[in-house]
VOBA-1610 file (N, C-alpha, C; in pm, whole numbers, padded with zeros to 5 digits, always signed):
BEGIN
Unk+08847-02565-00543Unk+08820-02673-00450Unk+08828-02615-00310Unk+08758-02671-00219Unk+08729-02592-00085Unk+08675-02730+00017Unk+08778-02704+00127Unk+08780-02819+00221Unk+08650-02787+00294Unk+08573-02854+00313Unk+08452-02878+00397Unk+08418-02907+00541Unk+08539-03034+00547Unk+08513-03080+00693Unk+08583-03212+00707Unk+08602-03280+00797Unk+08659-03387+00844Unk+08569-03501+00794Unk+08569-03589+00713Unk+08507-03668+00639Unk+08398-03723+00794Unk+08292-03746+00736Unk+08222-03787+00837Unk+08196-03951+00814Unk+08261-03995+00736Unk+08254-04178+00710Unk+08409-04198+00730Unk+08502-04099+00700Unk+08604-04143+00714Unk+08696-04158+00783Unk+08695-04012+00830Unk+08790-03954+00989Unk+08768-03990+01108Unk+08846-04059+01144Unk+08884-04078+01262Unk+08797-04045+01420Unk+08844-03894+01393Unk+08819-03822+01510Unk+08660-03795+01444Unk+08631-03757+01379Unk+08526-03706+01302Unk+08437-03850+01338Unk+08405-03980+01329Unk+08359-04078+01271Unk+08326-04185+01480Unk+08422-04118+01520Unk+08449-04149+01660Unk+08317-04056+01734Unk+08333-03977+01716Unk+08213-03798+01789Unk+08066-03883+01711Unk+08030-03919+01641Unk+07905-03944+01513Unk+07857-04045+01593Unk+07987-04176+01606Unk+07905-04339+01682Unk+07881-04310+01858Unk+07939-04176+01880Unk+07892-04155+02044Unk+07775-04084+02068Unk+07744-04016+01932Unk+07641-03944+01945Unk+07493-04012+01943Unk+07449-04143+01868Unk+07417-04253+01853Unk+07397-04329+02009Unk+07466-04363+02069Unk+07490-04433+02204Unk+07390-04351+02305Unk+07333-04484+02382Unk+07238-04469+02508Unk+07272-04300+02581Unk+07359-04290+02661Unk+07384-04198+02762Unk+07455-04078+02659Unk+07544-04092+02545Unk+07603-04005+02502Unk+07474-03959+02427Unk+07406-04025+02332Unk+07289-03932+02300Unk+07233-03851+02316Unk+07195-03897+02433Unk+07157-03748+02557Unk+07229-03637+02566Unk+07336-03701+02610Unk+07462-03523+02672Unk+07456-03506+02561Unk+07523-03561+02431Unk+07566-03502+02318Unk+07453-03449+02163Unk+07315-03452+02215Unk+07217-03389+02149Unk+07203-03284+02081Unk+07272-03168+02145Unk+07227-03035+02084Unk+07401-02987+02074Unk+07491-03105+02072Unk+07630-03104+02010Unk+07650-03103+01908Unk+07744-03055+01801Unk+07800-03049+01679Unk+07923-03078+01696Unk+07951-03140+01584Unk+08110-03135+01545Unk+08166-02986+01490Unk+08291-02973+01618Unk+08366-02868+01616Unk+08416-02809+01435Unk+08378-02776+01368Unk+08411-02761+01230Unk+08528-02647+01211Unk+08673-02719+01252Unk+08811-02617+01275Unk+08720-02498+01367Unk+08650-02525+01430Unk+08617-02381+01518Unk+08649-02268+01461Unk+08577-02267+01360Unk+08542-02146+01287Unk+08404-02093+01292Unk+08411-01964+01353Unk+08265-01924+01364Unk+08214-01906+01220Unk+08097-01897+01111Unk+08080-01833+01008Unk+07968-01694+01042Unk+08063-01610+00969Unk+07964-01460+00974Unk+07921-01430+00869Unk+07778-01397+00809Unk+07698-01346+00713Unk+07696-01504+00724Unk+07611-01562+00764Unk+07608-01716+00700Unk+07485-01753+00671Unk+07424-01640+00617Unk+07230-01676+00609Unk+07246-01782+00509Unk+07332-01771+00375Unk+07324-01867+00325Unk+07348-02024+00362Unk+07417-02046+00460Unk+07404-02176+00517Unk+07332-02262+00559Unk+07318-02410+00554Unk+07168-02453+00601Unk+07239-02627+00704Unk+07364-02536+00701Unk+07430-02681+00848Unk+07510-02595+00936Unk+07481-02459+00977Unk+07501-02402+01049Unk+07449-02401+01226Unk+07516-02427+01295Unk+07466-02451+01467Unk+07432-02327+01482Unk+07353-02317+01618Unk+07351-02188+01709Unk+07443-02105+01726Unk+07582-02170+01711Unk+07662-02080+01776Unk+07735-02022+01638Unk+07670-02039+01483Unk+07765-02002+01364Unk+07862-02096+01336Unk+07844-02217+01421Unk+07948-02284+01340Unk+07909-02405+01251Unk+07983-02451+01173Unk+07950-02541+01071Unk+07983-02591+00955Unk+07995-02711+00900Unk+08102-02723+00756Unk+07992-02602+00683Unk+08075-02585+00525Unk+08029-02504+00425Unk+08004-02648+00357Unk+07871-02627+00280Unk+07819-02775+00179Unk+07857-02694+00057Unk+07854-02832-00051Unk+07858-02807-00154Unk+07762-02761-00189Unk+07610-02818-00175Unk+07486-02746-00223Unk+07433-02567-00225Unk+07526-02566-00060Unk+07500-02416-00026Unk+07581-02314-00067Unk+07739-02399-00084Unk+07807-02269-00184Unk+07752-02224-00345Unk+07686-02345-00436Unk+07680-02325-00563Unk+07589-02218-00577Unk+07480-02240-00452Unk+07324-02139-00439Unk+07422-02042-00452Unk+07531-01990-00316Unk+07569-01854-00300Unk+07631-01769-00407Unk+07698-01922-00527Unk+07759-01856-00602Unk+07665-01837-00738Unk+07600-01925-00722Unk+07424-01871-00880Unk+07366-01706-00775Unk+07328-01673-00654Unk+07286-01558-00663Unk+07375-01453-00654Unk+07525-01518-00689Unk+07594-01339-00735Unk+07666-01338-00828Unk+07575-01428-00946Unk+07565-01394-01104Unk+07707-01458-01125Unk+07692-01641-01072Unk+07743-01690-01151Unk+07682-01840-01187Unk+07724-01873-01335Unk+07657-02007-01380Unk+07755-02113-01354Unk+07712-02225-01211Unk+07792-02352-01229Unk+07746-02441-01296Unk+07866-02522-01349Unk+07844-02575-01469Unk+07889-02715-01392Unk+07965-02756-01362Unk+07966-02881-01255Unk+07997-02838-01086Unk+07920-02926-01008Unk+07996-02930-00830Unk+07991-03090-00808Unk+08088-03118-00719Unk+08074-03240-00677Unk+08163-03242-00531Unk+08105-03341-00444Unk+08191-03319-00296Unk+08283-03483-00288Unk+08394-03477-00252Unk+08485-03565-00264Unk+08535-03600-00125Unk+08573-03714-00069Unk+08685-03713+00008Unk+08844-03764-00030Unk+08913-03642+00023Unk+09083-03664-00013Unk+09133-03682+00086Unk+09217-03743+00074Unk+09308-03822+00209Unk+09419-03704+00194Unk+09405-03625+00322Unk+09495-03505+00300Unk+09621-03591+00429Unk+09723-03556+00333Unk+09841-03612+00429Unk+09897-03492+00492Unk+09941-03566+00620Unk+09943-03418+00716Unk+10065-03456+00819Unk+10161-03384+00878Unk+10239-03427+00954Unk+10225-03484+01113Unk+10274-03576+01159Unk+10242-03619+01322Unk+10196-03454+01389Unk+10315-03388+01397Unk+10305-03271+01415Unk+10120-03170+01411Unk+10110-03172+01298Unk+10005-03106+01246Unk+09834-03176+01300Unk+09905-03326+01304Unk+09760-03389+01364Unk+09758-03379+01471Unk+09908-03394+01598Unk+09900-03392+01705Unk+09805-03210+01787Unk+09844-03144+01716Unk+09811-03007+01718Unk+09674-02970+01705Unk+09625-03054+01552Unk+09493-03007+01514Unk+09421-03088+01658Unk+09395-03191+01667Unk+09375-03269+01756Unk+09378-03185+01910Unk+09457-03126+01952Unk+09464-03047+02072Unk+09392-02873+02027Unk+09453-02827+01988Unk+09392-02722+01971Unk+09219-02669+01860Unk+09206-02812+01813Unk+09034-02757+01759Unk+08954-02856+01794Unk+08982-02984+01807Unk+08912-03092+01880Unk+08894-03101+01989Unk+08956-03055+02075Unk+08975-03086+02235Unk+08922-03012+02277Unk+08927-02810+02221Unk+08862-02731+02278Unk+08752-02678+02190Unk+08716-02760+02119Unk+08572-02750+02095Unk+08445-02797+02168Unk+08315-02831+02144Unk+08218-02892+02202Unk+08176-02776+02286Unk+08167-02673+02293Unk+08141-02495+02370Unk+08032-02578+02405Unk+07912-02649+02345Unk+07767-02612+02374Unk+07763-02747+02516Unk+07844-02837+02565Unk+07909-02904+02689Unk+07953-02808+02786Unk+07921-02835+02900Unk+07943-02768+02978Unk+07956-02854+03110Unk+08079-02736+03144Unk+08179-02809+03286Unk+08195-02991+03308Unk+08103-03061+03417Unk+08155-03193+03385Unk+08107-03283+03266Unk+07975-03261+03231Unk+07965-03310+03094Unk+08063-03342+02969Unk+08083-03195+02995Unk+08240-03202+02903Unk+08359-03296+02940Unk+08404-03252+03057Unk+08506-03313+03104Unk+08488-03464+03084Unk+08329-03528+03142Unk+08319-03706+03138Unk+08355-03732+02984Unk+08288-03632+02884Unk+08254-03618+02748Unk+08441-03648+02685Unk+08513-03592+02700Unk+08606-03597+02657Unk+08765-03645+02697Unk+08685-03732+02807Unk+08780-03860+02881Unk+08758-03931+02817Unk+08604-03963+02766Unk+08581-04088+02731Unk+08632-04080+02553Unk+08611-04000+02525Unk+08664-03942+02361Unk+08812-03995+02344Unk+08890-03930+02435Unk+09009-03933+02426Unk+09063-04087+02410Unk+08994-04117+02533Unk+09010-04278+02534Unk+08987-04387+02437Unk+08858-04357+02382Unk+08805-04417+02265Unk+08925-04388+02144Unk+08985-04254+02139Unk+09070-04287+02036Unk+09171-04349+02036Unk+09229-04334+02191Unk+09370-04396+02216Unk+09371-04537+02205Unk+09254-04572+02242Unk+09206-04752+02141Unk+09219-04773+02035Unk+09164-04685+01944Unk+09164-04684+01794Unk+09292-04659+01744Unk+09350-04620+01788Unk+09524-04569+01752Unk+09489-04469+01691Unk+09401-04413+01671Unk+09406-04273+01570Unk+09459-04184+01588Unk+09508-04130+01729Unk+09616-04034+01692Unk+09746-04009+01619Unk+09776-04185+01573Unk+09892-04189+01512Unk+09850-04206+01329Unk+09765-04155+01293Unk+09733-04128+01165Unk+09801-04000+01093Unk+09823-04046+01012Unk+09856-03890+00884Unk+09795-03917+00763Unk+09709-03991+00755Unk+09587-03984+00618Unk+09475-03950+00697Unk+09441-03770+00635Unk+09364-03745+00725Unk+09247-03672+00619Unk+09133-03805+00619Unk+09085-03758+00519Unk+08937-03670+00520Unk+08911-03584+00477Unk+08865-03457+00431Unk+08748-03446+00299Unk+08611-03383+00363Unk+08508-03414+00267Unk+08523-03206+00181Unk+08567-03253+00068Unk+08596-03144-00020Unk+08464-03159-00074Unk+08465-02985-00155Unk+08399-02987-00241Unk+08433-02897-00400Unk+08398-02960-00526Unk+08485-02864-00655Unk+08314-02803-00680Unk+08385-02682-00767Unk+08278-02582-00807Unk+08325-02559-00909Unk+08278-02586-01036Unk+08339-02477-01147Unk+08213-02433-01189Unk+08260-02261-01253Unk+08161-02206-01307Unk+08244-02086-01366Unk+08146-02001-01417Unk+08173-01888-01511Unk+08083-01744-01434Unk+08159-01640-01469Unk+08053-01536-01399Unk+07979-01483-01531Unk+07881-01467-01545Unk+07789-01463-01616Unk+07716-01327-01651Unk+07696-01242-01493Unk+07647-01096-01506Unk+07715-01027-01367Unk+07736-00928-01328Unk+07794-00809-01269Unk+07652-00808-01142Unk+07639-00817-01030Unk+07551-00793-00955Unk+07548-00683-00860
//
């Protein structure tokens, strides 16, 4: 099983970034924006097909099973789930500052800054910073290796 990304129907912070992106004026700024995906760059990521400009991007279920049928293995079921991963004040307060906050690279100077006043704010409405069901679009893979490549 392999975490994907911040549920995009479910999360919070995740679900908050999606309905601004949608909106009159945020549409605009936030166009050629992605959701920060733990700001993880991916390298060798030809196989990916929700990858940004800059390498970043959840891993899909569709695109791992490809990666794992062309190096000779047979999946036999995949399916993508969301789990309500429980997480400490601590851990959200953190994730929240250090991969949410300083994400959005492809914003720049006040864009950003208007961009993530208004973010911030929008959540501090929602109360979502005080969440610890923090739920998470997984995905399972089982399979067998089949041939030696």
């Amino acid at each position: 099983m392999s975490s994907s990304t911040p549920s995009l129907k479910n999360n919070p912070h995740r679900s908050t970034f999606e309905e601004m992106k949608k909106e009159g004026e945020w549409a605009n700024i936030l166009k050629n924006t992605s959701w920060p995906c733990h700001n993880i760059l991916q390298v060798n990521s030809d196989w990916m097909s929700n990858r940004d400009t800059d390498g970043s991007g959840p891993i899909l279920e569709k695109d791992y099973v490809k990666m794992m049928e062309e190096h000779g293995f047979k999946v036999h079921m995949s399916q993508t789930l969301t789990l309500e991963y429980i997480l400490s004040r601590e851990f959200i307060d953190n994730y929240f500052k250090t991969r949410v906050l300083t994400g959005f690279k492809s914003l720049q100077d006040d864009k950003r800054e208007l961009f993530l006043t208004e973010y911030k704010r929008r959540m501090e409405n929602k109360d979502t910073l005080k969440v610890v069901n923090y739920p998470m679009d997984v995905f399972q893979v089982l399979g067998q290796k089949v041939e030696e490549l």
